[in-house]
N, C-alpha and C positions, 0 to 999 in steps of 0.2 A: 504494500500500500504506500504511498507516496503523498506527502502534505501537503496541500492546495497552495499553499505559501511558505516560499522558503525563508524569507525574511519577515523581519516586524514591519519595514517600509513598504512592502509588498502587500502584508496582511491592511496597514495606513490605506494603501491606492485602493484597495479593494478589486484588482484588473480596472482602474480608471473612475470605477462609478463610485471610490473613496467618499467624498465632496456631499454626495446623493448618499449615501448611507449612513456619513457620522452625522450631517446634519437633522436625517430623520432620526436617530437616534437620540441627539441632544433636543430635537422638540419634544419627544417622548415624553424623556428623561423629566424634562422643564415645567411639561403639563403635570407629571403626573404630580412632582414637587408643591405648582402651585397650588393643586388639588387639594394633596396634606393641608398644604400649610394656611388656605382658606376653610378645610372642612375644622382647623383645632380651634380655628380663631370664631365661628359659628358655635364651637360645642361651648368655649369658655362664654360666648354672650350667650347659649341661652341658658348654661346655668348661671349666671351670675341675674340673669332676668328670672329665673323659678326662681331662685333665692329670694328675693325681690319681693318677687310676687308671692310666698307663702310666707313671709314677717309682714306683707300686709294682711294678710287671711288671719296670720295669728291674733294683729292689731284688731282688727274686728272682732274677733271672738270676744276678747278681753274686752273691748267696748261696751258690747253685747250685753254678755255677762254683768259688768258693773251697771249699765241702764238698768238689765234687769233687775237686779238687786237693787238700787237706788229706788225704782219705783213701788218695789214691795215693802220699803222701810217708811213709807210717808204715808 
């Protein structure tokens, strides 16, 4: 059997379509990067928005709560 490319410059050119294959390679690469690095930046807003949102849920209850006891004390 015999290796497709004898050299590393060789394996670089790609037999010429070099150019056309690293570049698809590095858009790949690029997307799949900004993909991560927008799905982390989505996952920390929306927990930091549930967060958020269930201290006000809490704040209500405890509102809630103290109206209703306030109004049964008078």
């Amino acid at each position: 059997m015999q290796p497709y490319f004898y050299s590393f410059s060789e394996f670089i050119a790609m037999g010429k379509h070099g150019a056309f294959v690293w570049s698809c390679w590095a858009i790949t690469v690029g997307a799949m990067l900004v993909f991560v690095l927008y799905s982390r930046r989505q996952r920390q807003a929306l927990i930091k928005q549930l967060t958020i949102q269930q201290a006000r849920q809490a704040q209500r209850s405890v509102n809630k709560t103290t109206s209703v006891t306030n109004k049964h004390s008078h």
